[in-house]
N, C-alpha and C positions, 0 to 999 in steps of 0.2 A: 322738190317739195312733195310731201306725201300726207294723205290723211292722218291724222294721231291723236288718239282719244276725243275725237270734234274739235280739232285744232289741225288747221293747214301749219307743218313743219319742216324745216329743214333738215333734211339728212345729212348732207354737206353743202359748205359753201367753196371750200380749196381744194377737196379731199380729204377721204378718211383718215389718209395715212397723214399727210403734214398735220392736220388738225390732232391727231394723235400726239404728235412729236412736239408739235407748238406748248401743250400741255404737262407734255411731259419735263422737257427745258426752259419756258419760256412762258408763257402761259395763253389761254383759251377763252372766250367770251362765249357764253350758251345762254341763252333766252329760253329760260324753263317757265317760262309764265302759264300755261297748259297744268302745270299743278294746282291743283284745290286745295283751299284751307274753309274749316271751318273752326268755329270759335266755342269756347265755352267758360261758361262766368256764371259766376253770381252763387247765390246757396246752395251746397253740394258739389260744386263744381271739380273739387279731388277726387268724390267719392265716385264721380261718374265717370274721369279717366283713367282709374284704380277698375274699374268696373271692366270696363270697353277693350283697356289694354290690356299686355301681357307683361310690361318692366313696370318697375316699383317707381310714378309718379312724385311720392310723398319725399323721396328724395332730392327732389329737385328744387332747387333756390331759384326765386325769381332772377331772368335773366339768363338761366340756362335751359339746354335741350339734351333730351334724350331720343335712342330708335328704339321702337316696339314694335310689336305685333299688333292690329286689330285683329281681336281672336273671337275662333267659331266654340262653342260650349264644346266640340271635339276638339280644340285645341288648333286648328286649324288656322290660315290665313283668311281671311276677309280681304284684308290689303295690309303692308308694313307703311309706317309712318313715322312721320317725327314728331316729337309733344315740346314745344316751346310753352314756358313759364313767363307768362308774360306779365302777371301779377299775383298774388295771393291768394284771388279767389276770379281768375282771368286764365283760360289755355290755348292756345293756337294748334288744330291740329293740322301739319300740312300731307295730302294725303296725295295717291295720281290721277294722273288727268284721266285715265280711263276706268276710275271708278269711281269717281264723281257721284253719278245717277244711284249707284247699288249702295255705296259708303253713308253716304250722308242721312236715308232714311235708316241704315240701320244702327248709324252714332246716335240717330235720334233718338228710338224707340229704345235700344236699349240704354243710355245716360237715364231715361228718366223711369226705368225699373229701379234704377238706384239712388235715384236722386228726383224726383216728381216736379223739383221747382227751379231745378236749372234754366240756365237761360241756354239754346244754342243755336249757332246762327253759321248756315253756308256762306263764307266771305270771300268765297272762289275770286268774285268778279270785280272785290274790294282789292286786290294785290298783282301786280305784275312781280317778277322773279328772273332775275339775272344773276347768273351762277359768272364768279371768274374764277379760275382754277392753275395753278403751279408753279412754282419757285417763284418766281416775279409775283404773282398776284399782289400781294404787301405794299410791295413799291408804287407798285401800278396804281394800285386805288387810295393807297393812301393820299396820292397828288390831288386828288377830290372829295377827301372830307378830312374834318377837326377832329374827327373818334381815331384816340389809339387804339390803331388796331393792335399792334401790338401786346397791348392788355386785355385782346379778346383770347382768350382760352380756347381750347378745340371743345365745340361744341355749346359754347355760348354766345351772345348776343350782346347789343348795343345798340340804343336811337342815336337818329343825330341828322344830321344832313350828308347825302351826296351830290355832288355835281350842285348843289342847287336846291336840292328837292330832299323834304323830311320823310325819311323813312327808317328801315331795321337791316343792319349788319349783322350777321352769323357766319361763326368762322365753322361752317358745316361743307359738302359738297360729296360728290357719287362719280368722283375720278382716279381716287388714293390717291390725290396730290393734297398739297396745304391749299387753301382758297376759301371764299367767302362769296356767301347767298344776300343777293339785296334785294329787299322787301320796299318795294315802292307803289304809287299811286298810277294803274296801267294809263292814266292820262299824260304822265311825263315819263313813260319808259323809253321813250324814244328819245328822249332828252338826255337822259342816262345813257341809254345804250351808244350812243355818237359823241358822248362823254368819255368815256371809258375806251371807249375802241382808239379813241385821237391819242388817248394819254398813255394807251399800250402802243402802239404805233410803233413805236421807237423800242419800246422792248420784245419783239420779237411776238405780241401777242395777234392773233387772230382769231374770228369769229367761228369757233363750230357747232358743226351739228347733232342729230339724232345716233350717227354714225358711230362718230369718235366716242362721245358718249356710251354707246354699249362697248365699244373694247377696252376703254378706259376703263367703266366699272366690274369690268369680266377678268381683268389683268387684276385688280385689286380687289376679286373673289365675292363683289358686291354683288346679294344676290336679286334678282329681278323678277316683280309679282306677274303674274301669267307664264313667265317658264319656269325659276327654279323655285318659285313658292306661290301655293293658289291656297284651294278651299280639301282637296286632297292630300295637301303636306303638312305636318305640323311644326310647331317651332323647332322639336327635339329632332326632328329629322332631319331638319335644315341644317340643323346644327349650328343653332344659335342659341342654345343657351343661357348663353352670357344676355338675352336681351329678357331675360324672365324673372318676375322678383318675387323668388322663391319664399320669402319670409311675407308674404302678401298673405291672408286671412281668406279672402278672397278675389276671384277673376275668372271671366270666361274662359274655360278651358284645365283651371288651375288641376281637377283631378285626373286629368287625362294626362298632360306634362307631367305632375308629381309623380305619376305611376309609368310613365315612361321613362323618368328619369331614375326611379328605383331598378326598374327590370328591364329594360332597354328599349329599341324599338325595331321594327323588322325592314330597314330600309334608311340609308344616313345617306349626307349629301358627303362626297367624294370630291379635291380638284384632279384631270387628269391633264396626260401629255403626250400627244402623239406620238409611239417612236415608227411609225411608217409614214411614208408620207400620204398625207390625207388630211382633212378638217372633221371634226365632230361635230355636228351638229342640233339645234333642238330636234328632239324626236328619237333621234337616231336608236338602236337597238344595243344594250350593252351584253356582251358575254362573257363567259368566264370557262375555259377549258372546253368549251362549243357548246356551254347550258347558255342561254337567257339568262340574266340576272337582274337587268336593270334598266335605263332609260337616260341619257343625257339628255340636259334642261337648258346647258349654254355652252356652245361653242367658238369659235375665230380663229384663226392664224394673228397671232397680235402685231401690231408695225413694231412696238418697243423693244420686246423679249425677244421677236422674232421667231415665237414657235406656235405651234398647234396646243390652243388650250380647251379644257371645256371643263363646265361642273353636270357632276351626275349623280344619281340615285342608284345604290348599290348596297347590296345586305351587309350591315356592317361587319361581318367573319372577313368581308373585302375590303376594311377602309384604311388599311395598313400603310402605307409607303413604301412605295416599290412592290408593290400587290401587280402583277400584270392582267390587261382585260384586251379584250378584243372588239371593236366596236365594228357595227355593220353600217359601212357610209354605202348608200346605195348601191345594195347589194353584193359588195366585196370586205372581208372579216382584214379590219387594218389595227394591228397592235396600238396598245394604249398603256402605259403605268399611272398607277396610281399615286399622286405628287404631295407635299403639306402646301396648306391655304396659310396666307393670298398667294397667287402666283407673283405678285410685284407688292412691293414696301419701300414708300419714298425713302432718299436715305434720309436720315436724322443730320439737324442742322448743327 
């Protein structure tokens, strides 16, 4: 158990490596309840997450979710987050546990530059959060509730009851496997949680931690706020893109993206692979022909893939495949190529 964003957490409970594999085969039970949501409703309430984020909102049909950015007027991260539609003029935003305190005054202050008569409300302490994750997950949860999951979409939502208890199904998760986020009442997550565990039991599923978790989301190239995306990197660097809604009129940050995406930007995020043996780690120093060039933001040896991975920031003349770099693991220059993202892709069912 370790401190985590003001949350006592589990880093593991069986180990990082089964808990990896369980996930990978079988599936994983994670109590991410440590995430914060806050809420926004009421008049204005598109134009204020249209405002705050960085993906086109106006797109989304009630009942579904998209990931964005909370963006800095430099285009920057705040923090990434998920935007659930949970009514018409209703938004959930689930954001992390350790930015809580920094996030929330500043969804505040700026929603209502754009919208003065929104309603929005931190509901951190309104939701517990239990993630199940990989090939079984379906089976597994389905045995405790009436919602087809099945007719959940990647990336949408459904009420209903689990185990017992009314709450919100999303077929969303931060492992690249298939799985679902349950939104419950943190008064019966314990209820749920010894629900869920008994009815994976028999399939192979077990409880993990904070552990499995980061090599889970690093194998499937998910990037993570504090190392590969802060208040320093911006969307285009990250190279995301794909989470930006380019035809938006307006958004913090929108001229600095548009103009990075016209004329590039001096630094992209990169997957690498170790070919000496060694791990790359955050921090570590990247090089190119014995210059400097860059900084890895995430590294591991994965239990899945079985190799040395990591993401890093590199001048994009470097973001080629099969580009080589040299990375400095304390104090010794150990070969690196540069790989395509994600490192891992469930396979299709």
């Amino acid at each position: 158990m370790v401190p985590f964003g003001g949350w006592d957490m589990p880093v593991e409970y069986s180990g990082i490596t089964a808990e990896h594999m369980a996930v990978r085969t079988a599936a994983g039970l994670f109590d991410v309840s440590h995430m914060g949501e806050v809420e926004i409703a009421g008049k204005g309430a598109l134009e204020a997450v249209q405002h705050i984020t960085s993906n086109d909102a106006s797109k989304l049909q009630v009942g579904q979710i998209q990931y964005s950015g909370l963006t800095t007027p430099e285009g920057t991260f705040v923090d990434d987050l998920l935007v659930y539609r949970f009514g018409p003029s209703h938004y959930l935003l689930v954001i992390n546990a350790g930015n809580i305190d920094k996030d929330v005054p500043w969804i505040t202050a700026r929603a209502k530059e754009a919208s003065p008569d929104v309603g929005i409300v931190n509901s951190s302490d309104r939701y517990a959060l239990i993630a199940i994750q990989g090939p079984k997950a379906q089976d597994i949860l389905q045995t405790l509730t009436a919602i087809d999951l099945a007719a959940i979409k990647y990336y949408w939502f459904a009420h209903g009851e689990i185990a017992g208890v009314r709450g919100t199904v999303s077929r969303t998760g931060y492992t690249g496997e298939d799985g679902f986020e349950v939104m419950i009442p943190p008064a019966m997550a314990t209820r749920v949680w010894d629900a869920l565990l008994a009815a994976g039991k028999p399939h192979g599923m077990i409880p993990a931690g904070l552990g499995a978790r980061d090599t889970l989301r690093l194998e499937a190239a998910m990037r993570l706020h504090g190392n590969d995306i802060d208040e320093h990197s911006t969307v285009m660097e990250a190279d995301l893109g794909w989470i930006v809604g380019w035809n938006k009129t307006e958004f913090l940050g929108r001229d600095v993206l548009h103009a990075q995406k016209a004329h590039g930007t001096k630094k992209t995020m990169v997957g690498i692979e170790m070919i000496d043996r060694a791990i790359a780690r955050h921090g570590h120093p990247v090089f190119h022909n014995g210059n400097p060039v860059g900084v890895v933001t995430s590294g591991t040896q994965t239990p899945f893939l079985k190799k040395a991975i990591g993401l890093a920031y590199v001048p994009p003349a470097l973001k080629a495949p099969g580009t080589e770099l040299e990375i400095d693991v304390r104090g010794r220059k150990a070969k690196a190529v540069v790989v395509p993202l994600p490192f891992y892709k469930r396979p299709k069912k």
